[in-house]
N, C-alpha and C positions, 0 to 999 in steps of 0.2 A: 519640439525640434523643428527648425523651419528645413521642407525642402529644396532642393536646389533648384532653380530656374532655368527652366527647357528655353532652348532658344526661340523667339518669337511670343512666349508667352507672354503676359503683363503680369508683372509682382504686385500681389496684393498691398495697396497703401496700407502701411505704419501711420496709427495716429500718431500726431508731433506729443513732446516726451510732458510738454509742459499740459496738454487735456488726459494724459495718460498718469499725470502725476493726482490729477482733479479727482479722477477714477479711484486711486489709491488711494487715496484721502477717506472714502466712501466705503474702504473694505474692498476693492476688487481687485481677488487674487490673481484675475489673468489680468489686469491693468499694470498688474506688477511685477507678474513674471516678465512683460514686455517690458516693463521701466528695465528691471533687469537685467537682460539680454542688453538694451541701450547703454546699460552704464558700467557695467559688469570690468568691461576692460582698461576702461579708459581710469576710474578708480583702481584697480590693481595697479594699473602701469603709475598712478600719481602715489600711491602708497610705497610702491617700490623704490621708488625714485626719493622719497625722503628715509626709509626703513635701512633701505638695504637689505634686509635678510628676511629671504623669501617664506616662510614658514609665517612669521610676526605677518608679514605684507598679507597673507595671504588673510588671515585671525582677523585684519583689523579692517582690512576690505568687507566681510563677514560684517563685522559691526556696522560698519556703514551702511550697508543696506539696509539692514534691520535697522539702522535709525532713521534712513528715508520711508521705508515702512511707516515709522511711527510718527512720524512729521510732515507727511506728506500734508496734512491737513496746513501746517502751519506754512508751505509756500505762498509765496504772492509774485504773481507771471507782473505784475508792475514793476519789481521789484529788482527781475531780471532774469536771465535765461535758467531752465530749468537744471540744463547741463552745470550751468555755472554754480547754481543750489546746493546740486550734489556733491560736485569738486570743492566746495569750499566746505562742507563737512568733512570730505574723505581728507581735505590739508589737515581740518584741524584736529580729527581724530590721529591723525599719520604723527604730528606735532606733540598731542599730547602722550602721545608711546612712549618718543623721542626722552620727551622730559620724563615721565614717569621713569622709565631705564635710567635715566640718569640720577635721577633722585636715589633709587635703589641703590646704584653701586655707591653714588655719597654714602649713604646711610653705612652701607657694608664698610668701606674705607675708615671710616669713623669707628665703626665697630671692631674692627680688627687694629686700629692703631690703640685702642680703650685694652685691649686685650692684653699688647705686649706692654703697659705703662705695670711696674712693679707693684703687687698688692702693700699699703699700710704695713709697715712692720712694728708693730707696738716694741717687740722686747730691744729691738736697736734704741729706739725714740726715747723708751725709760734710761736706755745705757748713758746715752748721750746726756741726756737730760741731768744723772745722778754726774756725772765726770763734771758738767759745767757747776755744778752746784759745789762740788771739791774743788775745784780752781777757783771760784769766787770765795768759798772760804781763807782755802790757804790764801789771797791777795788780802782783804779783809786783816786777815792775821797779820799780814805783811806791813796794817799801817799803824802807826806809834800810836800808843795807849788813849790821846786824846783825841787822834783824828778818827779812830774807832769808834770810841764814844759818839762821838758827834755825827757820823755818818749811819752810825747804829739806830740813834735816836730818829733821826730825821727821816730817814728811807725805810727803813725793817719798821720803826714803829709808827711813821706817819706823822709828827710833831712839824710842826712849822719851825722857822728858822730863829723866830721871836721865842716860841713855845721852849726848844732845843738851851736858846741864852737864858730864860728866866730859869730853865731848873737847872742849867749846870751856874748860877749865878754871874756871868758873865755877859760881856759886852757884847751888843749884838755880830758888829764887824771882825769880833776874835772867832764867831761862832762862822761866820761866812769864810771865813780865812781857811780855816780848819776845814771846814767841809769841802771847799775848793780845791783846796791841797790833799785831802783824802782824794776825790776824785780823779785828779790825776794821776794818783799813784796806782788808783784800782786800774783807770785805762791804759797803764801804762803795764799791769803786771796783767792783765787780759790782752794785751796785744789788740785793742780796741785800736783804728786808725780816727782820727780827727776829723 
């Protein structure tokens, strides 16, 4: 704790922050409580000022230091002002808060919209499932005797359209006819649209 300064006296010179930072570098813990004391406020007030909420502001200023701490080795005064070193960790520690919070509540947001989407319901899916299969019936049922066959053949059993003519002995174009007009009637008794 520095004392206050009696009038007339001379304050002890403060090394400048950039050979105080050289010191730190080296391990020296009073080189850095004086980095410190220098930088102490000026990082809170730039963490605050991107945070907003003083508690975070205060956690991630904390970090900062302890990262000039540990980088101190890695300045270079060519490079530019020491102040300026430290401000531009404390931005982009302040920044990367910023994003992390934000990524969270994404994450949360996502997770909570996942939560009200209705679980799989198998025993509706079979319901549905068994109802379309009786309406495809009954239309099926619905087409005359030949155009069954022919739609029978070709779709349920997998027969080509040639395959369909040679075993009902018919001409290929009577087998195309018939299946075409079967189809229609199926899309037309399933309320299929065009």
């Amino acid at each position: 704790m520095r004392r206050p300064a009696r009038i007339g006296q001379e304050q002890p010179r403060t090394p400048e922050l950039a050979t105080l930072l050289g010191e730190v570098a080296k391990g020296d813990h009073e080189a850095f409580a004086a980095v410190y004391d220098a930088v102490a406020g000026p990082v809170l007030g730039l963490v605050r000022g991107v945070l907003r909420d003083p508690a975070q502001s205060e956690e991630v200023a904390q970090d900062v230091l302890v990262e000039v701490w540990r980088q101190a080795p890695r300045y270079r005064r060519e490079r530019g002002s020491a102040m300026a070193w430290v401000m531009t960790i404390a931005h982009r520690r302040a920044v990367d808060r910023v994003r992390s919070a934000q990524a969270a509540t994404d994450r949360e947001h996502r997770a909570a919209l996942l939560d009200r989407t209705p679980p799989f319901d198998e025993v509706t899916e079979q319901v549905e499932t068994r109802l379309e299969r009786e309406q495809v019936r009954r239309c099926v049922d619905g087409l005359t005797p030949r155009q069954r066959e022919s739609v029978t053949l070709a779709y349920y059993r997998g027969l080509t359209y040639r395959e369909v003519a040679e075993l009902l002995s018919l001409p290929l174009g009577t087998v195309k006819t018939r299946l075409r007009d079967g189809l229609i009637r199926l899309r037309d008794c399933l309320g299929v649209t065009a």
